[in-house]
Residue, then its C-alpha position, 0 to 999 in steps of 0.5 A: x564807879x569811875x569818877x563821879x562829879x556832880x553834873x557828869x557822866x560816870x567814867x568807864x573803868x577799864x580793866x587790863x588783864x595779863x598773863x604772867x610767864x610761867x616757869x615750867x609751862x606755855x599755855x596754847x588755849x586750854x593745853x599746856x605746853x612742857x619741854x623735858x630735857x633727856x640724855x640721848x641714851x635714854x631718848x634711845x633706849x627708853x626711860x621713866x621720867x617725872x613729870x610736873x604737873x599745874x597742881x604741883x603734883x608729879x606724874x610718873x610715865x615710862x616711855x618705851x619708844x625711841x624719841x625722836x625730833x617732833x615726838x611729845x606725849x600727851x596726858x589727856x586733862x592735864x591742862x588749863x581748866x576749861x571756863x566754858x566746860x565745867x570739870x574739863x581740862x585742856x592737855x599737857x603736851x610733853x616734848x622732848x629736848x634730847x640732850x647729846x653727850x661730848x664724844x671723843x674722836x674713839x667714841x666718835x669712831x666706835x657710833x658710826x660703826x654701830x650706827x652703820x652696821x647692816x644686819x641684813 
């Protein structure tokens, strides 16, 4: 009840609602964005990472493929709890930040030979 007087009207009550950022994740409707950074040996090679998850729990994932600019991994209902939809989540969607090591002009050198070698 919003400001109630003898011989008025009641008030409406207007509610605002915000979001609070949160550290690790960016919600996108039910998904939930994370952004995991990575050394380049393992965004070459392969890696087991954790992964955080909107509980506080941890999810362990190998990852096999070489990670590329543009690669994410989805984990199905790991996102936001769907209002609508009873016991159905969103998604967490996992991208990658490859972080790149500081070279000498040696191993500068010795990368571009092995990166331009033909083996065919």
């Amino acid at each position: 009840m919003g400001n109630e007087t003898p011989g008025t009207y009641p008030a409406d009550v207007t509610f605002i609602v915000a979001e609070k950022r949160h550290p690790l994740f960016i919600r996108e409707g039910d998904d939930l964005q994370l952004t995991v950074e990575i050394p380049l040996v393992k965004a070459l090679t392969g890696c087991n990472i954790s992964v955080p998850l909107l509980g506080g729990q941890e999810k362990n994932l190998t990852i096999d493929e070489i990670i590329h600019p543009g690669y994410e991994k989805i984990l199905q209902g790991q996102g936001m709890a769907m209002p609508k939809e009873s016991g159905k989540r969103g998604n967490l969607l996992i991208k990658f930040l490859v972080k790149f090591p500081e070279l000498t002009n040696q191993q500068r050198f010795d990368v571009v030979n092995i990166l331009t070698m033909d083996n065919c």
